[in-house]
Every structure is written in C-alpha cells, then in structure tokens.
C-alpha positions as CSV (number, residue, x, y, z in Angstrom):
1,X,-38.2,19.2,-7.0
2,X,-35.6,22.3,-7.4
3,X,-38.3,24.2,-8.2
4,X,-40.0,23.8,-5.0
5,X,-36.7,24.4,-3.6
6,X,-36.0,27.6,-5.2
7,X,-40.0,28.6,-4.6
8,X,-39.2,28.2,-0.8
9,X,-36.3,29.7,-1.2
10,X,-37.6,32.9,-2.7
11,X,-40.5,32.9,-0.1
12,X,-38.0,32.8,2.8
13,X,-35.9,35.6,1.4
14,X,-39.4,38.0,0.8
15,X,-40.3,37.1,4.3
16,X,-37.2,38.7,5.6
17,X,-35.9,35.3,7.1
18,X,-33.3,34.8,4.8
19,X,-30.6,33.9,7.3
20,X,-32.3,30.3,6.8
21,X,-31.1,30.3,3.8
22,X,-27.9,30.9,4.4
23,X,-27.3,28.0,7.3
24,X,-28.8,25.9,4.6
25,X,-26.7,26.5,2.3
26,X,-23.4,26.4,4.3
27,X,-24.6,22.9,5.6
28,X,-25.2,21.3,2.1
29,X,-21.4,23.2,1.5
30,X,-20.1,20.9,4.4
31,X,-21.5,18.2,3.7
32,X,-20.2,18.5,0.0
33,X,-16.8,18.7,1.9
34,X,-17.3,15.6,4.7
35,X,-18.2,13.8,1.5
36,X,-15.3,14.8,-0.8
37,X,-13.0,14.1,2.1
38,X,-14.1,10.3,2.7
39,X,-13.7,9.7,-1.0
40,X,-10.2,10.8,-1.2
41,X,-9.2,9.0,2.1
42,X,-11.0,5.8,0.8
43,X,-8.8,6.3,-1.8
44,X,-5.9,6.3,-0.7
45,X,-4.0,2.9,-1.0
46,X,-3.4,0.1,1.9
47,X,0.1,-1.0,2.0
48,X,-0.4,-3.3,4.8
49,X,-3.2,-5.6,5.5
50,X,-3.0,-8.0,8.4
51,X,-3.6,-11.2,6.4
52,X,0.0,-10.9,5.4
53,X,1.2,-10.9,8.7
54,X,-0.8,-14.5,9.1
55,X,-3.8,-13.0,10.4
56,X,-7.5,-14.1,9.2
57,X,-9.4,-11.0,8.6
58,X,-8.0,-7.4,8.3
59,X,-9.6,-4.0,9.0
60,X,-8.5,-1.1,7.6
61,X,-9.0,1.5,10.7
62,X,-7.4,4.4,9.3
63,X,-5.6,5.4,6.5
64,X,-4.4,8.9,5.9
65,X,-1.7,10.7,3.5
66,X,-1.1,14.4,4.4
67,X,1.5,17.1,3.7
68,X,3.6,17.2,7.0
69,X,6.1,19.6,6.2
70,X,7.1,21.8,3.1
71,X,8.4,18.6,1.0
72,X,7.8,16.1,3.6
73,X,4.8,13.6,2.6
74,X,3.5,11.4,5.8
75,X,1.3,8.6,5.1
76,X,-0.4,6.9,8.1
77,X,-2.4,3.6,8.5
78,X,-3.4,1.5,10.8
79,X,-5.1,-1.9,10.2
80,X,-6.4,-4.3,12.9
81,X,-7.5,-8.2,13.1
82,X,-10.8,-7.6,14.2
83,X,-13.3,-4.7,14.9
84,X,-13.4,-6.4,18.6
85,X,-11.3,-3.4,19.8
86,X,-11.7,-4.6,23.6
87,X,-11.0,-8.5,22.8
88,X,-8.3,-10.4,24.5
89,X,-7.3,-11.4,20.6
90,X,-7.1,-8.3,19.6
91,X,-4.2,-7.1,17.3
92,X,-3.4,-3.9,15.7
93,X,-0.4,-2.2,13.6
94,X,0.1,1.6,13.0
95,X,2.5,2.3,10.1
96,X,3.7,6.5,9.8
97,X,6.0,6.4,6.4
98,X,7.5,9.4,6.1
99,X,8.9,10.5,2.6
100,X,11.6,14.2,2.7
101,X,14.0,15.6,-0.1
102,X,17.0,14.9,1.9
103,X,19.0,12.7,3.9
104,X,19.2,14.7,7.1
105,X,15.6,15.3,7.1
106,X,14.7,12.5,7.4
107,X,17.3,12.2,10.7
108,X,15.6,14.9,12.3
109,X,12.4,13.4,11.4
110,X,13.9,10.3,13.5
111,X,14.8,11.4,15.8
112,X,11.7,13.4,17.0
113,X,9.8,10.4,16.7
114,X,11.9,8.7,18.9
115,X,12.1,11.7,21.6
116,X,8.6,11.8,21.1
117,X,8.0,7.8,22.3
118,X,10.4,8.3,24.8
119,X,9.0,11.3,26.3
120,X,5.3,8.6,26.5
121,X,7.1,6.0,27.7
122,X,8.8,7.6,30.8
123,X,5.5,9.2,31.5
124,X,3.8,6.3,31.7
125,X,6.7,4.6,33.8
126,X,7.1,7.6,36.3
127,X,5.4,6.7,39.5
128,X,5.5,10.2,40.7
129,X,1.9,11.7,41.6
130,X,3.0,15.7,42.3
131,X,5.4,18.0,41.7
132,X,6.7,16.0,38.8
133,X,9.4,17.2,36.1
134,X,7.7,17.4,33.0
135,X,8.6,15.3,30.6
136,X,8.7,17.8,27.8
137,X,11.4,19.2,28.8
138,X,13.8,15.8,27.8
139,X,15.6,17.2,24.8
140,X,17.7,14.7,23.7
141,X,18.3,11.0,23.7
142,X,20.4,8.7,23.2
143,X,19.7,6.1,20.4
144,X,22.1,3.0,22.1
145,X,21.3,3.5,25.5
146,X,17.2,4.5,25.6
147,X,16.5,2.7,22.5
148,X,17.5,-1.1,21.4
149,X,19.7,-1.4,18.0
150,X,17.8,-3.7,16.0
151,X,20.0,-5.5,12.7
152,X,19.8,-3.3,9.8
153,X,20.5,-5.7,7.3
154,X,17.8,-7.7,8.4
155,X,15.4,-5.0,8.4
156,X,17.2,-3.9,4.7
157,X,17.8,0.2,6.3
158,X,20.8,2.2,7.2
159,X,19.2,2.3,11.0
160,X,17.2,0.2,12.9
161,X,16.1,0.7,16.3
162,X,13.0,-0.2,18.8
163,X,12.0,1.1,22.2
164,X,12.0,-2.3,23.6
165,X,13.7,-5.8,22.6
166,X,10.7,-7.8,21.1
167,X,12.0,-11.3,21.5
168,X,12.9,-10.1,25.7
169,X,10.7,-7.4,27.1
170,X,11.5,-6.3,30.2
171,X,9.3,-6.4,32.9
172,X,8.7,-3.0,33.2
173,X,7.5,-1.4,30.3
174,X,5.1,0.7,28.6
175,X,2.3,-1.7,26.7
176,X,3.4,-0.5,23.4
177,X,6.1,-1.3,21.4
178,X,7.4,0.5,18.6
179,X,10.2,0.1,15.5
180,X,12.0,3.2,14.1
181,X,13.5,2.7,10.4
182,X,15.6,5.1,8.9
183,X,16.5,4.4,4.8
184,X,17.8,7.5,2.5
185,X,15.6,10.1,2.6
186,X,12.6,7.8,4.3
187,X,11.5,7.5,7.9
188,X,9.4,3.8,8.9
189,X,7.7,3.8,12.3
190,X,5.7,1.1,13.3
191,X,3.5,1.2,16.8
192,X,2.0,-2.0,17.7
193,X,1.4,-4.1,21.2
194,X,3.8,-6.1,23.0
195,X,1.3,-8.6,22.9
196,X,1.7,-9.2,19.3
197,X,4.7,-11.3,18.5
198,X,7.3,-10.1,16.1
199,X,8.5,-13.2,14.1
200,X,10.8,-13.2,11.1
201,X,8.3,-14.0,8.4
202,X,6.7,-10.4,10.0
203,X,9.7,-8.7,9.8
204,X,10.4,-9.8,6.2
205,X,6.7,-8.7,5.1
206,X,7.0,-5.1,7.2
207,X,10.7,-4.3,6.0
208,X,9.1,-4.1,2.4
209,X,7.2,-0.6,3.6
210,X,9.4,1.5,3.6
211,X,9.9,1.1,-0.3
212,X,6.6,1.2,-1.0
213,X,5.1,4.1,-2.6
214,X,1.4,5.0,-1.2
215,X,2.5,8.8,-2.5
C-alpha cells in the first residue's frame, strides 16, 4: 500500500503537478493535529458529573484545560443531564476553575468575571433599541450592591458571591445564574440556569471544586 502511495506520488511530482502533493500532505498534517487534540482533551479529567448533583445520566459536553495567562491555569467543563439540549428537563452546569501564583491575581481574576456577567446581564435587561450606552464601557462594580453575598463558610472560601439570590430570584432577571468563589490563589465560577435548583446537598458537592486538582 505505501508503495503505491509513494509510486503516485513520484508520478505526480514528474508530471509537474506536484502542488497535489503538497495539499495532501498538509491535510494528513491536520488531521494528525484534529486527532492529537481530541485525545488530550478526552483526557483531561471530569471533576463534576451530574449524577452527583442527583441527576440520572450525565454528559460530559465540554471539557477543556488551557494556559490563560503566564502562570494562570483555567480549566473549563461543562456537563449536562441529557443530550436533549432543547427539553423542558434539561439541566446544565459550566464550571471555569481558575488556578494563579498569587493571592491578588486571583482578585483581579474575580473580579473580571464578575464585570464580565454584569456587563451580559444588563445587556440583556436593557430595553433600549437605539442609541444605547454600550455596555463595555461599565468599569467597575460593586460586589454588595450588583452582586448577592452568598455565606462563605458554607461555601468553605474567603468570598462568595452570585449574580442573583438562588433561593428568591427576582422577577426580572437574566435566565442565567451564576456563583463567583474566591479561595487563596483560586477563582470558582459556576454558570448554570435559574431553572435548576440550588439545594444544600448541591452546594456541599460543588464547594469541593475548587480544591480539586484537574491540573
């Protein structure tokens, strides 16, 4: 078999079409990458799987571990209840664990997620249709007034905060909810639907994330 390759090969290159060759090989070179790069993401580990949130199935939608910054590791996942994306029973949880060589890193890292969400949410809200301020331009928050202070010993962190009061959500709000952990030199976020109901057996099996080590 590689001899007929190589034989068609040479043929192609004495028949002066030997840019053939070349698209060939740069797509068996991709597709050496595409399948390199599935393997190490399939390799990466699962710290979260929905059965322990009292769920029956779990699927593993994406799982991800990247370099975000010089000595800042950020691993991502999200795992649902069902493939049935579109189903009214539907559940999903996104986890971003970040992992930085200092303390205050990790603040900034907080607080840019939760500028970030807030910027979203207040797009999302606005009912203005022209000549709108852009919501980029909000620079800063404020943690106690935009966000809700959630307990931090029962979440086991120095800081605890959501955008919205899971056990009271106001009527107006954007149809995500989201949790924003800060321990040592760790950052927790988790993004999941205000459908989904946040009891204390969930909080005591997501709290346990930010420790974990998928690095």
């Amino acid at each position: 078999m590689i001899r007929k390759i190589l034989s068609c090969i040479n043929k192609l290159m004495s028949s002066g079409r030997g840019w053939v060759c070349e698209i060939f090989f740069l797509i068996i070179v991709i597709s050496l990458f595409i399948q390199k790069f599935a393997v190490n993401n399939n390799s990466f580990p699962v710290i979260l799987t929905m059965d322990s949130l009292g769920y029956e199935n779990s699927i593993t939608e994406n799982v991800n571990r990247i370099i975000y910054r010089k000595d800042i590791n950020l691993y991502e996942l999200r795992v649902a209840n069902t493939k049935d994306v579109g189903g009214d029973s539907y559940q999903f949880i996104t986890v971003k664990l970040y992992d930085t060589n200092d303390v205050n890193r990790a603040e900034k890292i907080l607080l840019e997620e939760m500028l970030s969400i807030k910027k979203i949410e207040q797009e999302w809200l606005s009912e203005c249709k022209g000549n709108c301020v852009s919501f980029n331009e909000i620079k800063n928050i404020e943690m106690d007034k935009d966000f809700i202070r959630l307990d931090g010993d029962e979440w086991n962190v120095e800081k605890a905060y959501a955008l919205y009061d899971y056990e009271s959500y106001p009527n107006k709000k954007y149809y995500r909810n989201y949790v924003f952990l800060l321990k040592q030199n760790r950052v927790l976020v988790l993004e999941f639907s205000v459908s989904f109901p946040m009891t204390h057996e969930r909080v005591n099996v997501l709290k346990g994330l930010i420790d974990s080590d998928p690095f």
